[in-house]
N, C-alpha and C positions, 0 to 999 in steps of 0.2 A: 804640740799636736795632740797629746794624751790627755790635756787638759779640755784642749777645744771636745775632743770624742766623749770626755769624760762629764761636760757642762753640756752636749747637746743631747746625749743619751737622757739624764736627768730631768731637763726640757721636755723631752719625748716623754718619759714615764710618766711627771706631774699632768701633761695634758691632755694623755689616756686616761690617764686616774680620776680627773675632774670630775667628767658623770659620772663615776660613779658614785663619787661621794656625795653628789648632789642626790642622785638615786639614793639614797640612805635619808631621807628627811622622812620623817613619821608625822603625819596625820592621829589624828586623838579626836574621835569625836563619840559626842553625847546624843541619843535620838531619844525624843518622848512622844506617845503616840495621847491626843486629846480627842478628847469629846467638848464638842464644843453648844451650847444650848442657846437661845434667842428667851428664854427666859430669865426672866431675873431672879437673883441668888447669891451665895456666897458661892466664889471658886476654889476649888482644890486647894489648900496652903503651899503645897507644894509647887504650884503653879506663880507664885506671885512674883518672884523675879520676870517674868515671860505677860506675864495678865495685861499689860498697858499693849503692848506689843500685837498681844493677840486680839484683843479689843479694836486697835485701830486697824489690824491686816484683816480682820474676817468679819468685823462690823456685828458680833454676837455680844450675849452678856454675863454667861457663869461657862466655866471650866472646871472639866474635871480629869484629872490624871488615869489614864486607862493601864498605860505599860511604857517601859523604859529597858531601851538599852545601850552598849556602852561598845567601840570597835576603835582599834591602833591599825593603821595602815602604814604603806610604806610609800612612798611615792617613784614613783607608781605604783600601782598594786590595786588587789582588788577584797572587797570585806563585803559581809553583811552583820545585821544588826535586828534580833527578833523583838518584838516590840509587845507582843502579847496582844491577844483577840485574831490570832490568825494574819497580822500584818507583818512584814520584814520589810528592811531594807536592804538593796545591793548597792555597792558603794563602789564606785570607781574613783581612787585617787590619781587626778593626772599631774597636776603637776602643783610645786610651791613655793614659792618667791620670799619665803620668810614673813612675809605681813600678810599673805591670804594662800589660801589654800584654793585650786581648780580640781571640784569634782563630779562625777555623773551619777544621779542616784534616780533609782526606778523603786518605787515602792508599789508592793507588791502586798495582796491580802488573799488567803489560800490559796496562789501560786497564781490568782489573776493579776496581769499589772495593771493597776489604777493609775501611774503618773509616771512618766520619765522627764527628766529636769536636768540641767546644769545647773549647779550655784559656784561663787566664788564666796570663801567663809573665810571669815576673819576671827581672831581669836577671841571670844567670850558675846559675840554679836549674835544671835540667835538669826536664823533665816525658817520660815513658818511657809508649809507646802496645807491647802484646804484641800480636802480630799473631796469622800464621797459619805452621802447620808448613812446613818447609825442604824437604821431601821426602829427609831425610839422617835417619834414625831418630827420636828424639823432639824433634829440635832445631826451634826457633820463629824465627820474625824478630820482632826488635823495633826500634823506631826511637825514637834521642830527639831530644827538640828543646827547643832552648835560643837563650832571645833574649840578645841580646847590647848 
């Protein structure tokens, strides 16, 4: 009988315990905030892992690195991410299945929101959000974000 009490308590605790530990999974993500130009040019170097990517999602032709930033979440949990030129992101991590991460980000530029989005990010996959005009001729901001 001490045994049975003593294997179902156990039982009980591991399956209390479970979310939590799942709630322990961390999020790691990268944000780069771009200018993105319809003229032709050389693009930011720093931009060249992301350059084919952004080329075929926003149909421009030079890029240039504006601001970067870097945020660990928890899942769930909630982050931001300043980006420089008055843009941030807020980051809600919901949830993570070990191969992709579910999160809600609203990026926001002097505390106006420009975009709220879901994405599902997968580790080293860039996911690219086009924003709104630069006020520099037809050039756009775009931001990607990449979990890491």
């Amino acid at each position: 009988m001490r045994l049975t009490t003593l294997l179902l308590t156990f039982a009980l605790a591991s399956f209390l315990g479970a979310p939590a530990l799942l709630a322990a999974d961390a999020v790691d993500l990268s944000a780069l905030l771009v200018s993105a130009s319809k003229e032709p040019g050389a693009s930011d170097p720093r931009l060249k892992p992301y350059e084919a990517t952004l080329r075929r999602i926003l149909r421009f032709e030079s890029f240039k690195l504006v601001g970067q930033g870097r945020a660990s979440l928890t899942t769930p949990g909630k982050g931001s991410v300043s980006l420089g030129a008055g843009h941030s992101l807020q980051i809600e991590a919901e949830s993570s299945d070990g191969k992709s991460d579910h999160v809600q980000v609203t990026w926001q530029q002097g505390g106006r929101t420009l975009m709220r989005t879901g994405l599902v990010l997968r580790s080293g996959v860039p996911a690219v959000l086009g924003g709104p005009g630069t006020g520099e001729g037809g050039n756009v901001y775009a931001v990607i974000v990449v979990a890491r």
